[in-house]
Steps between C-alpha positions, in 0.01 A plus 500: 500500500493205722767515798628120408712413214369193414748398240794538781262325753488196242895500426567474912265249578647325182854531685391432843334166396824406251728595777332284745456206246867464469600598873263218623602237276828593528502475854244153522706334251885612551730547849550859520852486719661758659660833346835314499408177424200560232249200388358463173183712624637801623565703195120393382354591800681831534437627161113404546540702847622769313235433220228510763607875685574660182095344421396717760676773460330527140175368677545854732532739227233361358263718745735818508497562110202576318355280238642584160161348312679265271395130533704177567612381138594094490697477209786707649604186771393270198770652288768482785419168590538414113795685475683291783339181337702623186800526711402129650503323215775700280799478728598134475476500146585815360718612779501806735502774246211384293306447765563862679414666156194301450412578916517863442308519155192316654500698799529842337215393313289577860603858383169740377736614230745231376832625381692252334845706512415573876471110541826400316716799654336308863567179369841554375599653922355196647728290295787679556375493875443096525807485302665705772365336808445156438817432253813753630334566862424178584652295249271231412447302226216623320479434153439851354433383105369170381328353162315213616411370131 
């Protein structure tokens, strides 16, 4: 067995370079401020700081683990990225709910084995979740059913 996991190698340089995408426009494009007195930037540029250690952290392991022999599959990302494209263009509208359910069913289709009750029973906590957060927590006003026709 080969001493570098390739597949982790590939997900932390995919980090690292994501990470430092958003840090460096974040910090070219937006004033960063001071810890009491933040600019626009500074929560960008942070979270693609954080993006970029946790990158190499991954990047790191990748040549203390041994290989596990499976290869890089491309429809997995394609299916996330599709399901937050679902989530994109449901949420105005359909509202919050529809758009969480649909979210999670795409997404759980990057499963090997899809389970539709394992998908719904997911589906149905996230909404409760959102619900939770975004409309008791933090009480905004997100539209969590509409009928658009």
């Amino acid at each position: 067995m080969s001493r570098l996991d390739i597949r982790e190698l590939a997900g932390g340089l995919f980090l690292t370079a994501t990470g430092a995408g958003f840090a460096g426009h974040a910090i070219a494009n937006y004033s960063i401020g001071t810890v009491t007195r933040m600019g626009p930037g500074m929560v960008p540029a942070g979270l693609g700081v954080l993006l970029v250690i946790f990158g190499l952290v991954v990047i790191a392991t990748a040549f203390l683990q041994e290989s596990r022999g499976r290869s890089i599959r491309i429809a997995i990302p394609a299916v996330i990225l599709l399901s937050v494209l679902a989530f994109a263009l449901l949420i105005t509208p359909f509202g919050l709910i529809p758009a969480v359910v649909a979210c999670v069913i795409v997404a759980t289709l990057a499963e090997e084995k899809f389970d539709p009750a394992f998908s719904l029973k997911l589906a149905a906590v996230l909404c409760l979740i959102a619900w939770l957060v975004f409309v008791v927590a933090l009480q905004l006003p997100v539209t969590l059913f509409a009928w658009p026709f």
